[in-house]
TIRONU-995283 format. One record per residue (C-alpha): residue in one letter; x, y, z. Coordinates in steps of 0.1 Angstrom, whole numbers, padded with zeros to 4 digits, always signed. Layout:
aXYZ;...
REM end
This chain:
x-0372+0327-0433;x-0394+0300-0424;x-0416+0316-0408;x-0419+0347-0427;x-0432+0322-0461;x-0458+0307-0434;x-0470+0341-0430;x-0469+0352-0466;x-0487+0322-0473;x-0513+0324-0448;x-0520+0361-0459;x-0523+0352-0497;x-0550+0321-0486;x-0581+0323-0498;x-0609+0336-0471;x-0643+0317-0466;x-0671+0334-0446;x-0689+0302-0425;x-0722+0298-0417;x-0726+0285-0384;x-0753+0275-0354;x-0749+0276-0317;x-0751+0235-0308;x-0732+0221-0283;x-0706+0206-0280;x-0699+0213-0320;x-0701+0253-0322;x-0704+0271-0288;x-0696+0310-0274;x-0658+0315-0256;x-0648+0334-0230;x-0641+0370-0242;x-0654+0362-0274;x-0650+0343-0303;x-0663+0304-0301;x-0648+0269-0295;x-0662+0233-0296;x-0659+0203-0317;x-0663+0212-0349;x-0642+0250-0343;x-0612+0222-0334;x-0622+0201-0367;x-0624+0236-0389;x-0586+0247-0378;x-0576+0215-0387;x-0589+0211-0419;x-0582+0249-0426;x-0543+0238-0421;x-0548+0209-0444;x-0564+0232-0473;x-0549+0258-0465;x-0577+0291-0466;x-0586+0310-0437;x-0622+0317-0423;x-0644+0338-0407;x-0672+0322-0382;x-0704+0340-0382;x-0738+0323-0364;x-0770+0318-0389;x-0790+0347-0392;x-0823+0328-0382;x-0807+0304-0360;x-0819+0273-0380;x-0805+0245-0396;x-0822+0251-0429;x-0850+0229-0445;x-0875+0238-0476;x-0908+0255-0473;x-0931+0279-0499;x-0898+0281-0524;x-0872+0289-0497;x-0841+0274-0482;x-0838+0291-0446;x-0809+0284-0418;x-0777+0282-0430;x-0784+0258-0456;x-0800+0288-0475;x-0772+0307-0469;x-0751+0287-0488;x-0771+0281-0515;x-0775+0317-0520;x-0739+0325-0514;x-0739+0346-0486;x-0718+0322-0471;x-0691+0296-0489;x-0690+0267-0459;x-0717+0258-0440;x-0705+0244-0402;x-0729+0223-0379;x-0745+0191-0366;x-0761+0189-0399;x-0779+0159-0411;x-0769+0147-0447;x-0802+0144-0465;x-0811+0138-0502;x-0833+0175-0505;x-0799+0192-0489;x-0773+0172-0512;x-0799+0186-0543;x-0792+0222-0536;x-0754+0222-0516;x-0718+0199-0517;x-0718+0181-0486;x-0682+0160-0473;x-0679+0133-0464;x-0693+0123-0432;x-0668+0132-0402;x-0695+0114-0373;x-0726+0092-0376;x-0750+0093-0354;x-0787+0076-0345;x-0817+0086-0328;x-0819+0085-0290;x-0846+0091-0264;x-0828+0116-0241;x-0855+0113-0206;x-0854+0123-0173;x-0835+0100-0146;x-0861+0079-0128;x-0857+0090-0086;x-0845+0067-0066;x-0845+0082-0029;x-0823+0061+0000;x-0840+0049+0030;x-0846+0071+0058;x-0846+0067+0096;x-0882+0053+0089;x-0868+0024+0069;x-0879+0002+0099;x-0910+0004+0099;x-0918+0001+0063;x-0920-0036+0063;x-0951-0034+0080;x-0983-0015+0075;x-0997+0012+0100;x-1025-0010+0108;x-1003-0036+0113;x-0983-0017+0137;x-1008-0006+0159;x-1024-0037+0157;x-0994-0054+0174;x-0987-0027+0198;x-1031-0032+0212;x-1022-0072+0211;x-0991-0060+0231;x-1013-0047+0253;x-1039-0069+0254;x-1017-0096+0259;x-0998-0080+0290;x-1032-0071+0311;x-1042-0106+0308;x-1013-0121+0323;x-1017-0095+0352;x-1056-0107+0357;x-1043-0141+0353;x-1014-0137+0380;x-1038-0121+0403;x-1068-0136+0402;x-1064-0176+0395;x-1055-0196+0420;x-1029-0221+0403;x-1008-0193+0400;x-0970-0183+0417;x-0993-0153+0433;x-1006-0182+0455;x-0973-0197+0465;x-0966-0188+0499;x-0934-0170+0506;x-0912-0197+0526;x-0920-0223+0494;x-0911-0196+0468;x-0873-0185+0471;x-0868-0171+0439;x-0895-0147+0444;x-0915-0157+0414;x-0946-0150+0432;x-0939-0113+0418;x-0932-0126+0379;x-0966-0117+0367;x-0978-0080+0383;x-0983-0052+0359;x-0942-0043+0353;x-0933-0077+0356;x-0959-0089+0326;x-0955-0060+0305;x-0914-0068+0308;x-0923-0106+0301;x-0942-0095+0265;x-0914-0070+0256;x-0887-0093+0264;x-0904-0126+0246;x-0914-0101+0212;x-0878-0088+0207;x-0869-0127+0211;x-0852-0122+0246;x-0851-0143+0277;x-0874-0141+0309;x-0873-0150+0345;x-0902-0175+0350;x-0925-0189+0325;x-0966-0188+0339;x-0975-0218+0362;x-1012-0222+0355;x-1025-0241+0329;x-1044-0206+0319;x-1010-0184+0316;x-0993-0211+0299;x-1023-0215+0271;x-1017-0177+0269;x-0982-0180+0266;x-0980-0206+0238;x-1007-0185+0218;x-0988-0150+0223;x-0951-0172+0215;x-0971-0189+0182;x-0979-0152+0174;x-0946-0139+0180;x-0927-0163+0157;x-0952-0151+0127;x-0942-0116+0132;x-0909-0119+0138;x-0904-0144+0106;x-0930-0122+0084;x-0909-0089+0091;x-0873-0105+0086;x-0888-0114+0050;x-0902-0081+0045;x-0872-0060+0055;x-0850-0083+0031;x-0873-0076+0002;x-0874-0040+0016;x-0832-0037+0016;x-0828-0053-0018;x-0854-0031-0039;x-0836-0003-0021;x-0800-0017-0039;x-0814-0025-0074;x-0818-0001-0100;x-0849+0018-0106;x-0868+0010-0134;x-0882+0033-0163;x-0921+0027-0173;x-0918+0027-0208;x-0890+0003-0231;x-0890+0024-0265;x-0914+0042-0286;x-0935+0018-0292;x-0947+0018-0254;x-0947+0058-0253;x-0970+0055-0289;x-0993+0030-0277;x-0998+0044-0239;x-1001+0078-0250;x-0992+0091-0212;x-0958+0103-0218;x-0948+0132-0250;x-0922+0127-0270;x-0907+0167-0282;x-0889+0169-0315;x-0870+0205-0331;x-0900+0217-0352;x-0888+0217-0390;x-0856+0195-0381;x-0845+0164-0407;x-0853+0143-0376;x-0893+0148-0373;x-0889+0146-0414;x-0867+0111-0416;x-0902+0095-0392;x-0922+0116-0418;x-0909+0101-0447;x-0903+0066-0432;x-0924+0034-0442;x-0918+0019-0406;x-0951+0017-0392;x-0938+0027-0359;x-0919+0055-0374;x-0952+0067-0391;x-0972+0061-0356;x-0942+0082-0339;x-0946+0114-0362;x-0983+0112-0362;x-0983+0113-0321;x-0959+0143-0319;x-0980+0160-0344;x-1018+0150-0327;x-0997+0160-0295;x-0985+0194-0308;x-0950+0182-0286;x-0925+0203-0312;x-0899+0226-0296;x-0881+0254-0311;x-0848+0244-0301;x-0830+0214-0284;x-0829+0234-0249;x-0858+0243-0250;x-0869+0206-0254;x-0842+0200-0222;x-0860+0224-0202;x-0893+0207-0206;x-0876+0167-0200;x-0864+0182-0167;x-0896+0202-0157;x-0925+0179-0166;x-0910+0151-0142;x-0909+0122-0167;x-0940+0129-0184;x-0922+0143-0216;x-0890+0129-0234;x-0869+0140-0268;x-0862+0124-0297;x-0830+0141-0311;x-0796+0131-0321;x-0774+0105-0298;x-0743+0128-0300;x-0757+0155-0290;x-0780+0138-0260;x-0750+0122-0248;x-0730+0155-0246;x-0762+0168-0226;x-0766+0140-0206;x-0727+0141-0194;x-0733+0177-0186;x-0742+0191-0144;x-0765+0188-0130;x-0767+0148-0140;x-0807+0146-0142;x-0813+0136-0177;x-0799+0105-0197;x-0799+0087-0231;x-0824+0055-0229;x-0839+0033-0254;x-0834+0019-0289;x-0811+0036-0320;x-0835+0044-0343;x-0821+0054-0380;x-0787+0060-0389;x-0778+0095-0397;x-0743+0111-0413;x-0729+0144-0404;x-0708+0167-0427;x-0699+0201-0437;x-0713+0214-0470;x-0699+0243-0493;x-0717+0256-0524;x-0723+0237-0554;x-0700+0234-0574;x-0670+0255-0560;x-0644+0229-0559;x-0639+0230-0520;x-0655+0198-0516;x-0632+0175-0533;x-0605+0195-0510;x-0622+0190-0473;x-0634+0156-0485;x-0594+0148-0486;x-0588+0171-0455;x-0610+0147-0437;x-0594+0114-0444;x-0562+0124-0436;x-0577+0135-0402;x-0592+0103-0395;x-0565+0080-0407;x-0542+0097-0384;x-0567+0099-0352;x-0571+0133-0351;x-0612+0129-0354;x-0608+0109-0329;x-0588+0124-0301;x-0613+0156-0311;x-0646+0135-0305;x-0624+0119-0269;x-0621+0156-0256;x-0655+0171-0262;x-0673+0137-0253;x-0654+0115-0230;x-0629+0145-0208;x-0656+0171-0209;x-0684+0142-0192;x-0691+0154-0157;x-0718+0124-0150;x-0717+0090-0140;x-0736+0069-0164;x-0773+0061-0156;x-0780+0025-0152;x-0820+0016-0150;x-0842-0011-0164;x-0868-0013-0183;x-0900-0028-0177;x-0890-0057-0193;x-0867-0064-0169;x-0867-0084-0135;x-0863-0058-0110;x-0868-0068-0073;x-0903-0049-0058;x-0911-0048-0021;x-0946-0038-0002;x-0956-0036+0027;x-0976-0065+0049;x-1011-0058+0052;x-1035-0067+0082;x-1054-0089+0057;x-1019-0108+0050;x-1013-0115+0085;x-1046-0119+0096;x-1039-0156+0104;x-1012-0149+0138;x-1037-0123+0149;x-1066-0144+0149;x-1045-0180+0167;x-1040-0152+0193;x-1073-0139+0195;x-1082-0177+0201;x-1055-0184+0227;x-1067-0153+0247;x-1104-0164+0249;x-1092-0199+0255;x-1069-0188+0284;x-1100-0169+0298;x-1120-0202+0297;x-1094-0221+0313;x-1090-0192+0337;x-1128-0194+0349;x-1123-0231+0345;x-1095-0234+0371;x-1112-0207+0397;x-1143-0229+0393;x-1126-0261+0394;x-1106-0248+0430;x-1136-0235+0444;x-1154-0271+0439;x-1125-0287+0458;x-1126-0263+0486;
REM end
């Protein structure tokens, strides 16, 4: 018996034909027909709490509706010209729109967001190594390596205070053979990775070369270790954006900012007696950066590879930026504070009904477990965490040759001293013989 009164009931409703745009997550196509979203959920609901039924139809023209040569287009002029009796989108609640339709009250407020690409941030690779120091710092090393290496073998050979010259029954260690070609090209390996070695030289020549290569091997080994610690905690922080807000976009002029072409958005910065506000519209118009529609707009953020950002409505930005593939996020300031609602024609009465549809809906939290499901459980991202140029960030670059010039040249003066003292000591023998 019941049921049979709900369905008389339901039958006898009055109908509404609504006006409607594609914009998601509020009004978007279903499987198989038919569409769903937030503001489908919200409509059943406050259907059921009128009581009327409805028929969804999309906006001939696709547009939200604004005022131009005598004409309301979008489905804001097809309300006002009853084509349709509810209007149902992320519409902005203006003072031209409340002249000409019966908004609600507002079921979500919203601001103005800066949706932008995500900055890159690549881990290190198998070459993270060897990006502490510069190429000309690495090959650099490698000839004083080598430099270093053939003057302990002319050294060993040739002077004559060296264990080359100690005869065999006085040397039982064998350390006669320390300093030959292997033996001093292990002795510079082993001392640069700061290992151990057999014998240390025994003329006063090696040993000046050995204290000058040592005093150059502490340098390098101290100037890397800080390098690769700056190197490993840029790689942890956050990457950074190069731009704060608006302002910096406005006054660097490197970076676009896109806007929906006729929206109330462009027309609230229009209209504004912000300076900035005024400075914003007038760079999106000099920069002819409008779009057509917001994915349009999306496509652009993602293909121009930070070099163009929207402007456009937080809710919506943060539906997009929760949605796969997770390239694009919400950054920067609020800017304006904007009301949504539906809107019926004037004067019809329907108003005053939805307007008390509504506040039962959010007294008893069903707003809000609507706004939980197509925001929160339908988010797919992580959120995006960057700074700003503002902020501290830790930065890392490479040593240069021309920072570390001052190990490289103590060496290059220990080698042409041990060379001195070489010719010294051969001299100096020669004398006594």
């Amino acid at each position: 018996m019941l049921l049979s009164t709900a369905r008389q009931t339901k039958m006898t409703a009055p109908n509404y034909t609504v006006t409607s745009i594609l914009s998601s997550p509020y009004v978007m196509n279903k499987d198989g027909g038919g569409y769903k979203g937030f503001l489908v959920d919200l409509l059943e609901k406050v259907a059921e709490e009128v009581g009327f039924n409805y028929n969804i139809r999309l906006s001939k023209d696709g547009k939200y509706g604004s005022y131009s040569n005598g004409y309301w287009n979008g489905m804001i002029g097809e309300v006002v010209r009853r084509e349709a009796s509810i209007g149902l989108g992320d519409v902005t609640i203006t003072r031209e729109r409340e002249r000409v339709v019966d908004f609600s009250k507002p079921y979500q407020s919203q601001t103005l967001r800066l949706l932008v690409k995500k900055p890159s941030w690549h881990p290190p690779g198998l070459g993270f190594l060897l990006d502490p120091f510069s190429s000309e710092i690495w090959l650099s090393i490698l000839f004083a390596l080598l430099l270093v290496a053939i003057l302990f073998v002319v050294i060993g050979r040739f002077n004559p205070f060296e264990w080359r010259q100690v005869a065999s029954d006085k040397d039982p260690r064998g350390a006669r053979h320390s300093f030959g070609l292997r033996e001093s090209f292990m002795f510079v390996f082993s001392t640069i990775t700061l290992q151990g070695y057999r014998e240390t030289p025994r003329s006063l020549a090696g040993r000046v070369l050995a204290v000058s290569w040592f005093i150059f091997v502490f340098f390098m080994v101290v100037a890397y270790i800080g390098a690769a610690t700056a190197f490993m905690f840029a790689g942890q922080s956050m990457p950074s954006m190069p731009f704060e807000d608006l302002e910096d976009i406005v006054d660097h002029r490197q970076i676009q900012i896109g806007m929906v072409r006729g929206g109330s958005s462009f027309q609230k910065l229009k209209d504004s007696k912000i300076g900035i506000y005024q400075r914003v519209a007038d760079y999106v118009e000099m920069q002819n950066s409008f779009v057509n529609s917001t994915k349009e707009g999306l496509e652009r953020v993602r293909g121009r590879a930070g070099h163009f950002v929207m402007l456009m409505e937080s809710l919506r930005a943060d539906y997009i930026a929760q949605q796969l593939p997770c390239d694009v996020m919400v950054y920067g300031n609020s800017h304006f504070s904007m009301s949504l609602g539906l809107f019926t024609n004037q004067g019809s009465g329907l108003k005053q009904k939805i307007d008390d549809a509504l506040l039962r809906l959010r007294e008893d939290g069903t707003i809000h477990i609507l706004q939980q499901k197509w925001w929160t459980l339908m988010g797919r991202c992580p959120v995006a965490r960057v700074a700003n140029k503002r902020q501290q960030t830790i930065t890392a670059s490479q040593a240069t040759l021309r920072k570390l010039a001052a190990p490289f040249l103590l060496l290059l003066i220990g080698a042409i001293l041990a060379v001195v003292v070489l010719v010294g000591e051969i001299v100096f023998r020669k004398l006594r013989q």
